[in-house]
Structures are given as C-alpha cells and as structure tokens.
N, C-alpha and C positions, 0 to 999 in steps of 0.2 A: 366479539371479534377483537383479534390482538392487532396492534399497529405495530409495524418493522419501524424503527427508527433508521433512517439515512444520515450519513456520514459524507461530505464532500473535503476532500483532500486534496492540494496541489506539491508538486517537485519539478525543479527543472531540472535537466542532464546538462552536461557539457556540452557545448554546440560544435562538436565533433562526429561527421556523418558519420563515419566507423563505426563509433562507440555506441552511438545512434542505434543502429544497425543490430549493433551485437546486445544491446539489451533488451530489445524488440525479438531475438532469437532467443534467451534466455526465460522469458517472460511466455513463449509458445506452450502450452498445453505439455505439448511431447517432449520440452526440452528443460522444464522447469521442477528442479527436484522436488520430487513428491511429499516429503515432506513439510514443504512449503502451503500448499494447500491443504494438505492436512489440519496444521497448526493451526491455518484461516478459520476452517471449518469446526477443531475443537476447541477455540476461542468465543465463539455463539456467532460466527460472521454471515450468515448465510447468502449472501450473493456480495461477487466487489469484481468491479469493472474496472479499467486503466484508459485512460482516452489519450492521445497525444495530436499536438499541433506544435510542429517543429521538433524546440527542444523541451516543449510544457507539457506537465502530465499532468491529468486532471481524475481524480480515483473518485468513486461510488462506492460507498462499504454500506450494507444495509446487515443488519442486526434486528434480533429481535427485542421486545419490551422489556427484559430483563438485563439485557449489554448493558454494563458503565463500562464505557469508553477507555479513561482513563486506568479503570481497575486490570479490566479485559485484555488491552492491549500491553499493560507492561507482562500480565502472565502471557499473554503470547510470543513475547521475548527468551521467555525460558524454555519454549518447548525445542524438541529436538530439532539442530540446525539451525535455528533460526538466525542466531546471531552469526554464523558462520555462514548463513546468505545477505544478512544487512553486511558487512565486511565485504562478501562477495562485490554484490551490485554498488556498493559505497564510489568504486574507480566511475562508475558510470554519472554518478551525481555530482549533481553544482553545490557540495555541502562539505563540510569536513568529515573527513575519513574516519576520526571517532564520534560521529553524531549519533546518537538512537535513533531507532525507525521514527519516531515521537517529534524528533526534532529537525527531522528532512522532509518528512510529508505534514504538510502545514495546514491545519483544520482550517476549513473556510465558514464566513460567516454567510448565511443568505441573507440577502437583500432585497428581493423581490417571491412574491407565491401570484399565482396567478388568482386574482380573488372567484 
C-alpha cells in the first residue's frame, strides 16, 4: 500500500473585502483557468484544498510517495501559465508582487497527530 504524502500550506490576502471576493471567484472551478489545474495535476499533486478564515488561507496539497516537494513544485512553475497566474493572483496577496509560489505559500510544520 503506497502512503499520499500531505502537504499543509498557509497565505494571507490583503484584508480587502473586494479582493477577497474576487479571488474566491477566480479560484471557482468554472472560472479558474484550466491550465492551472492541469499543471497541479501533472506535477504528481493529486488532491489540494484551499480553506479560508477571513483573510487566511490554509491549503492541503496531497501527493503521492514519489513528490519531492521542492523538486516538483519549482517544475510546476514552468508549465504553461503558470507563472502568468502567480502574477495574476500576486495583486490578491499579503506578499510581494515578485514572490514565487514557494515563497507566498508557507509550508507549515505539524505539531500535533492524533496518537
């Protein structure tokens, strides 16, 4: 049996309802260019959730045993669009506007497992 590795990630947005609003529309299924999950999916990412609470975002990325993180995610930088959706969504983030995806969504450490 293979084990998915989990990935937990955090970003804030601007505390700006609007922008709020409007990246919450961008990020819908029906309005988020397709490429974008594409890219998720042929980087080995196979499930990634986005949670918010205000203006905090708190991501799920699950991969399989074979994802290096670090490897994985800079090639999924190159595929098509990509970085012309980190730019996109950049106006939406509490981060600078030349950040990598790498350096706005901030790998979390866990600190507790349910024994």
């Amino acid at each position: 049996m293979t084990t998915n590795q989990r990935f937990c990630l955090t970003l804030d947005l601007h505390e700006d309802p609007a922008l709020i609003e409007e990246y919450k529309f961008w990020h819908k299924g029906e309005n988020i260019w397709p490429e974008i999950p594409a890219g998720i999916k042929e980087a080995g990412i196979v499930n990634m959730e986005i949670f918010m609470l205000d203006n905090r975002l708190f991501m799920i990325l699950e991969a399989g045993p074979e994802f290096n993180f670090d490897y994985d995610m800079k090639r999924l930088s190159t595929f098509p669009r990509q970085e012309e959706w980190e730019e996109f969504v950049a106006r939406f983030q509490k981060t600078s506007a030349d950040a990598k995806s790498k350096e706005k969504w901030r790998l979390m450490e866990r600190i507790f497992q349910l024994p």
